[in-house]
mmCIF file of the N, C-alpha and C atoms, coordinates in Angstrom:
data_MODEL
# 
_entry.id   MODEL 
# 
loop_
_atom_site.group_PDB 
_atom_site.id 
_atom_site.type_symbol 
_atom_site.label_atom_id 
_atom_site.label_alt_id 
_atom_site.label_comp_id 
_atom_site.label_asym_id 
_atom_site.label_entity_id 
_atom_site.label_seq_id 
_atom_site.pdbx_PDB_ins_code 
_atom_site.Cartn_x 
_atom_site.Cartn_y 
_atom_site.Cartn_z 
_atom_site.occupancy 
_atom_site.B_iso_or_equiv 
_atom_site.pdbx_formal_charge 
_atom_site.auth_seq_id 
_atom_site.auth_comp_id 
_atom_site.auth_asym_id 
_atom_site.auth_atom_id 
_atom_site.pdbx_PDB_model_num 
ATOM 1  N N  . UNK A 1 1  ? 17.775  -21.203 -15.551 1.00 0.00 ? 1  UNK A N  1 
ATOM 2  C CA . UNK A 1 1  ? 16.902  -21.690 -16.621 1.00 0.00 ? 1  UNK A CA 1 
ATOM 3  C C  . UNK A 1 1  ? 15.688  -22.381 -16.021 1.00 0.00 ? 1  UNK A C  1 
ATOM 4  N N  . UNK A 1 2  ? 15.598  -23.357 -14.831 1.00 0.00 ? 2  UNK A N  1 
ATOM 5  C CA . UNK A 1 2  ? 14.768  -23.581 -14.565 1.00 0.00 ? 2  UNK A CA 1 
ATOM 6  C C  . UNK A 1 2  ? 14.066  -22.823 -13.565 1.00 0.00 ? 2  UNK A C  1 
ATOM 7  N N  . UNK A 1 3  ? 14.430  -22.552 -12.850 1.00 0.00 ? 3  UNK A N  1 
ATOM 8  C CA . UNK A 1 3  ? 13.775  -21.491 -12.256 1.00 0.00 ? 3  UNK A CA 1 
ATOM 9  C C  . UNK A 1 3  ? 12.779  -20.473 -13.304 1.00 0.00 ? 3  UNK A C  1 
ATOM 10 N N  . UNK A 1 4  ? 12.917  -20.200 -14.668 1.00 0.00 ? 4  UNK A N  1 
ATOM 11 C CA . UNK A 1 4  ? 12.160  -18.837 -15.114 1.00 0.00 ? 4  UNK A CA 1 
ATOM 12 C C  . UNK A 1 4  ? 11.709  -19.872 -15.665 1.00 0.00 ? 4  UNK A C  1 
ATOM 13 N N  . UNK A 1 5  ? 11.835  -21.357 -16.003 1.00 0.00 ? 5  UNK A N  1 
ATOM 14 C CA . UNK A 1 5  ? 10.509  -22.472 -16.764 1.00 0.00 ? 5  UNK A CA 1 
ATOM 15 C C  . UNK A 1 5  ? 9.027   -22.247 -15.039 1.00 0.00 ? 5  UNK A C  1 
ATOM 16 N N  . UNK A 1 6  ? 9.628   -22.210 -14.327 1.00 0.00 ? 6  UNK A N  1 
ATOM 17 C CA . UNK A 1 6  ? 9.214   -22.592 -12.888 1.00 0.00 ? 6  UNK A CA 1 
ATOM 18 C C  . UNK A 1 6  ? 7.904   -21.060 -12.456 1.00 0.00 ? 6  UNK A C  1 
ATOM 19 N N  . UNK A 1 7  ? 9.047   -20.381 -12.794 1.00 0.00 ? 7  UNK A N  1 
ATOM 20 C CA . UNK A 1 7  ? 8.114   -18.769 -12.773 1.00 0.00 ? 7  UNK A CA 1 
ATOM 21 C C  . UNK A 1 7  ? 7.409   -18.883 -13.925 1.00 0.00 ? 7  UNK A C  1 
ATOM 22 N N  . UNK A 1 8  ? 7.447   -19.006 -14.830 1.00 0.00 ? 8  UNK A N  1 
ATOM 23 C CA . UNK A 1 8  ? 6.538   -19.045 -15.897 1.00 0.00 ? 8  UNK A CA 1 
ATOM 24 C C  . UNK A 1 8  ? 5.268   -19.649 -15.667 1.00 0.00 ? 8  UNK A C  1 
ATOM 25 N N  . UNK A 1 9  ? 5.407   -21.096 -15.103 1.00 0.00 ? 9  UNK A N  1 
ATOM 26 C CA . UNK A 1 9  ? 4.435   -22.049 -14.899 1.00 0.00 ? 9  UNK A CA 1 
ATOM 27 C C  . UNK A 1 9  ? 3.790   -21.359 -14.141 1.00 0.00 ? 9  UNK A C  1 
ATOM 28 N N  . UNK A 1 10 ? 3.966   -21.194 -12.922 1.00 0.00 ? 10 UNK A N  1 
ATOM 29 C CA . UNK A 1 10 ? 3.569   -20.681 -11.816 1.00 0.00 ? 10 UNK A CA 1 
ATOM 30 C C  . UNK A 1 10 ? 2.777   -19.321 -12.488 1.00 0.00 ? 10 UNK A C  1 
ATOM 31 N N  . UNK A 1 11 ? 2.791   -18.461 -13.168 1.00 0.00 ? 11 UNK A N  1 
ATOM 32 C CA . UNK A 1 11 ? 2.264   -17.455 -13.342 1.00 0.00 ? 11 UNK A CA 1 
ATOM 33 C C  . UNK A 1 11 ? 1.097   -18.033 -14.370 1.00 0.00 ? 11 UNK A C  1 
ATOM 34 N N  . UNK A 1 12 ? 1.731   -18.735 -15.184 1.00 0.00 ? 12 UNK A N  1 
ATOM 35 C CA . UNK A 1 12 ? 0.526   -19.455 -16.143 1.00 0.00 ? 12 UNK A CA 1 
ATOM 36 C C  . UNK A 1 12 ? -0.897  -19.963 -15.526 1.00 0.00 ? 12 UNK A C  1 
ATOM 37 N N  . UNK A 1 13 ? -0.823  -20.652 -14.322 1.00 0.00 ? 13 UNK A N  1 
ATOM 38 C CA . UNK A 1 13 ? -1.859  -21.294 -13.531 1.00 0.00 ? 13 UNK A CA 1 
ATOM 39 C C  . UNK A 1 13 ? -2.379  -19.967 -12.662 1.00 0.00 ? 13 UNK A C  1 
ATOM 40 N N  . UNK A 1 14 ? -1.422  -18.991 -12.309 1.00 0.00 ? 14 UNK A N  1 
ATOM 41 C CA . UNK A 1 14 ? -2.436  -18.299 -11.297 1.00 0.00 ? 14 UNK A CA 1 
ATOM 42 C C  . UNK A 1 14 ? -3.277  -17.675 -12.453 1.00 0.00 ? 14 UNK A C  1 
ATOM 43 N N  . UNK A 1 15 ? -2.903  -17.100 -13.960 1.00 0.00 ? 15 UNK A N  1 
ATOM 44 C CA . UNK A 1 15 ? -3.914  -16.934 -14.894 1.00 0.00 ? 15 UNK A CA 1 
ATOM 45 C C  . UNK A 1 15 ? -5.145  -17.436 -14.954 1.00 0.00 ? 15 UNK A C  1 
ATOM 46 N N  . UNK A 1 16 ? -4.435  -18.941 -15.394 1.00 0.00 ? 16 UNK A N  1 
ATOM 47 C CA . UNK A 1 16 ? -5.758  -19.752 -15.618 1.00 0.00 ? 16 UNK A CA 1 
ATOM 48 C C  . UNK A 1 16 ? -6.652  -19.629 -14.385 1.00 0.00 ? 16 UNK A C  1 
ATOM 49 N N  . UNK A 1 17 ? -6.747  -19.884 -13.129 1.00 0.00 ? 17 UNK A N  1 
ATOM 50 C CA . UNK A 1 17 ? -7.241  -19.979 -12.282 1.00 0.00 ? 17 UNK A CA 1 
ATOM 51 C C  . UNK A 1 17 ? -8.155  -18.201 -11.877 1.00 0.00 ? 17 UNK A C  1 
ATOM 52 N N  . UNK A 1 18 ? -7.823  -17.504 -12.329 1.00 0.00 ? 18 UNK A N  1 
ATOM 53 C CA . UNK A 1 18 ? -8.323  -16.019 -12.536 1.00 0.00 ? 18 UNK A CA 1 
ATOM 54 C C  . UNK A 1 18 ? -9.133  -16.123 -13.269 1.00 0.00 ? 18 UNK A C  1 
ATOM 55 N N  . UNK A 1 19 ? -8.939  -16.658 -14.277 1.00 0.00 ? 19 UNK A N  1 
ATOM 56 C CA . UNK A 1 19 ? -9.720  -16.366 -15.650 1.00 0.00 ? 19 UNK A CA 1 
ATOM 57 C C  . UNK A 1 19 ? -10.768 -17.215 -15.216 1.00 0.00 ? 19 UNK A C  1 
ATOM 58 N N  . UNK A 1 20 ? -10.606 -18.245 -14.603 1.00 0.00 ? 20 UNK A N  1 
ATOM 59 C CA . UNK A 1 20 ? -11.217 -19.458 -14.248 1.00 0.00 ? 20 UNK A CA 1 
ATOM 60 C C  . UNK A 1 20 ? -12.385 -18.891 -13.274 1.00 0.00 ? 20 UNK A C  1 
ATOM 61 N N  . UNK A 1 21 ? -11.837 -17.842 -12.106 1.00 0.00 ? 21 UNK A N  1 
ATOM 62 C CA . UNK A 1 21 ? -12.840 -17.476 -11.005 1.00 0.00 ? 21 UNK A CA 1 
ATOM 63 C C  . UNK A 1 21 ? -13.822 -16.255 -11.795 1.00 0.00 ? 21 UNK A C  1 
ATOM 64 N N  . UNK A 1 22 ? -13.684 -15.815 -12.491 1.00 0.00 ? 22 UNK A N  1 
ATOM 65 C CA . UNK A 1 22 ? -14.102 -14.793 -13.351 1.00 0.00 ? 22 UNK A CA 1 
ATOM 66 C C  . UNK A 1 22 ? -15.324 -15.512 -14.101 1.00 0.00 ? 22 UNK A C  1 
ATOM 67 N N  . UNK A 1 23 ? -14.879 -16.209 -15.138 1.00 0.00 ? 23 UNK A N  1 
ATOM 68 C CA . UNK A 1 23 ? -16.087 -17.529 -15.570 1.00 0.00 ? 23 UNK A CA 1 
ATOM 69 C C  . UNK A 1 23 ? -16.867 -17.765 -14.822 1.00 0.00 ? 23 UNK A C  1 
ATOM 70 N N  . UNK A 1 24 ? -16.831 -18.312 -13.703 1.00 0.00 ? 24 UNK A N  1 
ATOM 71 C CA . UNK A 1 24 ? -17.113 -19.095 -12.421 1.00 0.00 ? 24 UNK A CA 1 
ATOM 72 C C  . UNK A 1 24 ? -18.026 -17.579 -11.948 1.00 0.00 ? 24 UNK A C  1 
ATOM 73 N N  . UNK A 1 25 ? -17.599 -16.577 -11.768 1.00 0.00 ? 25 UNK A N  1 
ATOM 74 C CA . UNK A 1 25 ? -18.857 -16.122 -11.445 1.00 0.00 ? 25 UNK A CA 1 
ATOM 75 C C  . UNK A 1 25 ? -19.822 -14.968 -12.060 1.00 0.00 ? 25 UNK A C  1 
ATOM 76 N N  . UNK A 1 26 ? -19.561 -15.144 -13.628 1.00 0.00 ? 26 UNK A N  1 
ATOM 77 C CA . UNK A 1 26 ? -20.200 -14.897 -14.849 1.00 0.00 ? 26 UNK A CA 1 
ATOM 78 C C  . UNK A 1 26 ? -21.224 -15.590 -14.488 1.00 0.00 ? 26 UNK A C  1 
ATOM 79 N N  . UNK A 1 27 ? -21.104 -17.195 -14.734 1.00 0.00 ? 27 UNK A N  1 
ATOM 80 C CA . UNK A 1 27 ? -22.551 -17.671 -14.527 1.00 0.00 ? 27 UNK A CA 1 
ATOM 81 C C  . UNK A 1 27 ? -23.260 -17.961 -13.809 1.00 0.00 ? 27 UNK A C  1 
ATOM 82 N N  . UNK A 1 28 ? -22.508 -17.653 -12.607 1.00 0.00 ? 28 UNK A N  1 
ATOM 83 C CA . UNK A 1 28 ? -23.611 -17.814 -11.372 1.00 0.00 ? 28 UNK A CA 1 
ATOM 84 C C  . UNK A 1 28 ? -24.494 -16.021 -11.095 1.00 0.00 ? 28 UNK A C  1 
ATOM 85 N N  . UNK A 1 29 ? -24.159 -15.449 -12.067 1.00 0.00 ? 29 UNK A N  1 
ATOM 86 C CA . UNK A 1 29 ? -24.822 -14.385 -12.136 1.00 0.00 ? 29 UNK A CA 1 
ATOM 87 C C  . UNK A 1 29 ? -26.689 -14.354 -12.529 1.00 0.00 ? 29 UNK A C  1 
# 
C-alpha cells in the first residue's frame, strides 16, 4: 500500500516537473 502511495507520488512530480520544463521553455521562446 505504501509503496504504490510512493510510486504514485513519485510519478506525479516527474509530471509536474515535465510539464514544468515544457512551460519553461515555451517562454523563453
Amino acid at each position: 500500500m505504501y509503496n504504490d502511495v510512493n510510486l504514485v507520488t513519485i510519478q506525479y512530480q516527474m509530471v509536474f516537473t515535465y510539464s514544468n520544463n515544457i512551460t519553461l521553455r515555451t517562454l523563453s521562446i
